[in-house]
N, C-alpha and C positions, 0 to 999 in steps of 0.2 A: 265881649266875654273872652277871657284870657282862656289860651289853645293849654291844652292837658296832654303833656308828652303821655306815651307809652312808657319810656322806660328815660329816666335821667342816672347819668355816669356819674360820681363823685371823684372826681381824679384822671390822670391820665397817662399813667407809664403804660408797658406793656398790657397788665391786666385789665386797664380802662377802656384802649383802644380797641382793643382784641373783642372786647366787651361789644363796643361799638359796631365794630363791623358783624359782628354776627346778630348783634338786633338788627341795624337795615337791614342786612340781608333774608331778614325775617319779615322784610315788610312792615317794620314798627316805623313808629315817631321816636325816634330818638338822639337826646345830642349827651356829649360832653361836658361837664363842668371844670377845666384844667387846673384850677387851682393855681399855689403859688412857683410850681415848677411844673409847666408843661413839659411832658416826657418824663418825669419824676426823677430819680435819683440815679436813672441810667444815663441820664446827660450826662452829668460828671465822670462817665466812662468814656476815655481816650480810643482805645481798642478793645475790639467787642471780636474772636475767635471761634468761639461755641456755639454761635446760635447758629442752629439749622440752617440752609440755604446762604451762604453766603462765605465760599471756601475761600477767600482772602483776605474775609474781615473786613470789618464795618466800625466806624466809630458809635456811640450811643445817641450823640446828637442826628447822624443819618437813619441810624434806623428805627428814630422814634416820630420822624419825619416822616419816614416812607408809611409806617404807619397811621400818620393820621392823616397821608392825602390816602389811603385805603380804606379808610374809614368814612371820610368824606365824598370819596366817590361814592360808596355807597349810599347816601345820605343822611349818614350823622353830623348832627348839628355842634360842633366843637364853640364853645364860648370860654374867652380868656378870663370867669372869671372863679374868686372862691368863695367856694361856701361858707357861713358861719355861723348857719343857724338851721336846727331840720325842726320839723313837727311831723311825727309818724302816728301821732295818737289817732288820727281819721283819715281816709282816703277820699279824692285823693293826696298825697304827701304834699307835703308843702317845704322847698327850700330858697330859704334866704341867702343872699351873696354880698358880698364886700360896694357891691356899687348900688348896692337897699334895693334890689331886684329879686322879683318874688317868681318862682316858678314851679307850678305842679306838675303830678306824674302820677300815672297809677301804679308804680313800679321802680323802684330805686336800684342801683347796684352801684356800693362803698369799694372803691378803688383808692383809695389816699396814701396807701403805701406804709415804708415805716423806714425810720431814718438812722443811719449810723451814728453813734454816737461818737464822739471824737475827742481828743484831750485839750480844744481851746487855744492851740499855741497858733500866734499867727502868720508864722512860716507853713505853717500846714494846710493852708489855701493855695501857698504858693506851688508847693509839692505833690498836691493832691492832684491820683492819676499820672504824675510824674515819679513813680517810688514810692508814693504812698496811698496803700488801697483798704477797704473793709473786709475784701472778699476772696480770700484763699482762692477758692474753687473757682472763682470768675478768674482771675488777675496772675495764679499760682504759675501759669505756662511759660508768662516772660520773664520769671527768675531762672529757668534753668542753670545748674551750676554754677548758681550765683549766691554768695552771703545773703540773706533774710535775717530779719528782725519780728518778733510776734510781740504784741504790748498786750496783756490782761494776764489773771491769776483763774481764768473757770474755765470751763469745760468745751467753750467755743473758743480758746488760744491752744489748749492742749489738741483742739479734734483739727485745729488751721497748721499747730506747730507737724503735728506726725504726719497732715495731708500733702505740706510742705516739704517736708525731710523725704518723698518719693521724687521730688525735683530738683531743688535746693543742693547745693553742693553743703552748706550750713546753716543749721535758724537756729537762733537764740532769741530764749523767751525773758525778755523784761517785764519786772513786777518789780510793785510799790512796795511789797513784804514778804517776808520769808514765809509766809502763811499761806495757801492757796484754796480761792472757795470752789475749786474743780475739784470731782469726783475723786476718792482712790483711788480706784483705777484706771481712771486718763493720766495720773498724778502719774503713777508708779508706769503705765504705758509710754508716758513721755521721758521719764528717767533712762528709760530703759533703754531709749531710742536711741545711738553713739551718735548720730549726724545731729542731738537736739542740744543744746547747752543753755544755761541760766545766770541771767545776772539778776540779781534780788537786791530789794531796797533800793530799788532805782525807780528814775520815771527822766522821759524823753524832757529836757530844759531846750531843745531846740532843734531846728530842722536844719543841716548842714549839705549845700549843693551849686548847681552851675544855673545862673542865669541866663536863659540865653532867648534871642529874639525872636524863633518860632517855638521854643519848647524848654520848659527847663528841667533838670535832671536832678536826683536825690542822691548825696555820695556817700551822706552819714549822717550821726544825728551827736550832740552833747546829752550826756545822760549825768543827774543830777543824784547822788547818792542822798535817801534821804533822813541820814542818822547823821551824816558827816557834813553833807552839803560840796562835797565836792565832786568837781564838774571835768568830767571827763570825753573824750572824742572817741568815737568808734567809726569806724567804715562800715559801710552796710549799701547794698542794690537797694532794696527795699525793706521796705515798713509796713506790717500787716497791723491795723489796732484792731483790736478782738476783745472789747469790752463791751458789745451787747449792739443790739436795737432801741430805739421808741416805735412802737407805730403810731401812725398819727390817727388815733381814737377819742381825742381830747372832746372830741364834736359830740359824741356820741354815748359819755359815760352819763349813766344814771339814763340811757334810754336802753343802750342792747346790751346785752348778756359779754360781758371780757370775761378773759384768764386772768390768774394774778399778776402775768408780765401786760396787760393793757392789750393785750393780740381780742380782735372780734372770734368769735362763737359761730360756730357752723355746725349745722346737724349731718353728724355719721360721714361721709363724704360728698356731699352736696354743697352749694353756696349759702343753703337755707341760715337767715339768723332766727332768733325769737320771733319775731315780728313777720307775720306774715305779709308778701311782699314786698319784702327788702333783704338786700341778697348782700356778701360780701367777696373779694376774691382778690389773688395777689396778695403781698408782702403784709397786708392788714390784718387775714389772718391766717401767715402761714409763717409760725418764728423759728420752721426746721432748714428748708429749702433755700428760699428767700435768691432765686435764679431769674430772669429774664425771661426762658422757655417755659417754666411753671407758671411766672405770673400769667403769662401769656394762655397757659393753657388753663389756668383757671379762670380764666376773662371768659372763654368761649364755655365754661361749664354754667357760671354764672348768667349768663345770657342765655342757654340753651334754658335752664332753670326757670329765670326769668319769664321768658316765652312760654311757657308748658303753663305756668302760673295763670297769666293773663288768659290764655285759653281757657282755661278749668273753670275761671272768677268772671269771664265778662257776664 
């Protein structure tokens, strides 16, 4: 007879791990499903500054590491692989994975995170983390007095440009049109702002820098005007894009409850979705935050959640 976790993880950045350890340490059965980026989209973080404990910095790949041998100690069961299929209609849950392996649980918790969206040019893998980041508030520190760039036209490039311009010696916000789908008043907040500037009808034609053998550097970008078509160089430290999220919900539409941006459903401030026991937490459904320490600390709310459940229902 096939073994029936306690609680299985869908995912594994901060908020899956974090998840993790607080089920062992609750004495559960519980493992990870890592999916197709173990440590999630924090890997691709070079240097990591802010997270608690750790006043010299850490890169993303160490400390999603350190995490799942903590996780492990405790005895969460981490498996490389992804899921691609759930049945939540009966307990207990049933999830299918990429290698046709079936595993139950009385108790789920969706960590899959949610992914940057990006402009597709492909100098921008090369650059990524090197000058070019999604996240102001994460990445904002190492431009000190230094030129920035912010790419989108809404209210998360206006809320990255002004969090910028307390750092930044300059940021300049490129948009594809003179139209912007940002609020009024972040509109007219960012005009206002003397250290913010605008280049309009534009979009990034390419990623302009130093290659080099342990680390490469971003020194500017070509910007492509797009009425004219003419291509021009700029210098720039960095490149913030700030045209949104996906989370990755794709698994679960037409089962739990989304917002109209694709983010999961959570009751009041709990991890609770629709569905009783099945929990959510982390960047899946938090489209404000969207921090390392928050994922983190919703992994441990979600898990605490979790645990209370199985109590109440065995």
């Amino acid at each position: 007879m096939q073994d029936i976790f306690d609680i299985l993880i869908i995912g594994s950045g901060p908020a899956g791990y974090t998840a993790g350890i607080y089920g062992s340490r609750a004495n559960l059965k519980v493992a990870v499903l890592e999916g197709m980026q173990p440590g999630g989209q924090l890997t691709t973080t070079n240097d990591i500054e802010n997270f608690p404990g750790f006043p010299i910095g850490i890169t993303g790949n160490e400390i999603m590491s350190l995490m799942k041998q903590q996780a492990e100690k405790f005895g969460t069961i981490v498996l490389p692989e992804e899921v691609i299929k759930v049945d939540f209609s009966k307990r207990p849950f049933t999830l299918i994975t990429n290698y046709n392996k079936e595993y139950k649980s009385n108790a789920v918790i969706i960590a899959t995170g949610a992914t940057a969206r990006k402009l597709g040019i492909p100098s921008e893998t090369t650059f990524w983390g090197a000058g070019i980041s999604s996240c102001a508030t994460c990445d904002g520190f190492f431009y000190r007095n230094k030129d920035v760039f912010v790419v989108g036209g809404g209210d998360t490039a206006m809320e990255d440009a002004l969090y910028l311009s307390n750092i930044a010696s300059k940021v300049t916000i490129v948009h594809r049109r003179q139209e912007f789908r940002a609020s009024k008043i972040m509109i007219e907040k960012t005009k206002a702002n003397p250290k913010i500037s605008f280049i309009l009808d534009s979009v990034i034609e390419e990623y302009v820098g130093e290659i080099k053998e342990k680390f490469n550097l971003l020194t500017g970008v070509l910007l492509r005007n797009t009425k004219t078509n003419e291509i021009t160089e700029h210098k720039t430290n960095g490149v913030f894009i700030a045209i949104g999220h996906t989370p990755n919900t794709s698994l679960f539409k037409g089962i739990l409850d989304l917002n109209e941006e694709g983010y999961l459903i959570t009751k009041n401030k709990s991890s609770y979705t629709n569905i009783e026991g099945v929990f959510a937490c982390g960047d899946v459904q938090d489209p404000v935050y969207r921090q390392a320490i928050s994922a983190a600390g919703s992994g441990c709310i979600a898990a605490i959640d979790a645990e209370r459940w199985l109590t109440e229902n065995r």
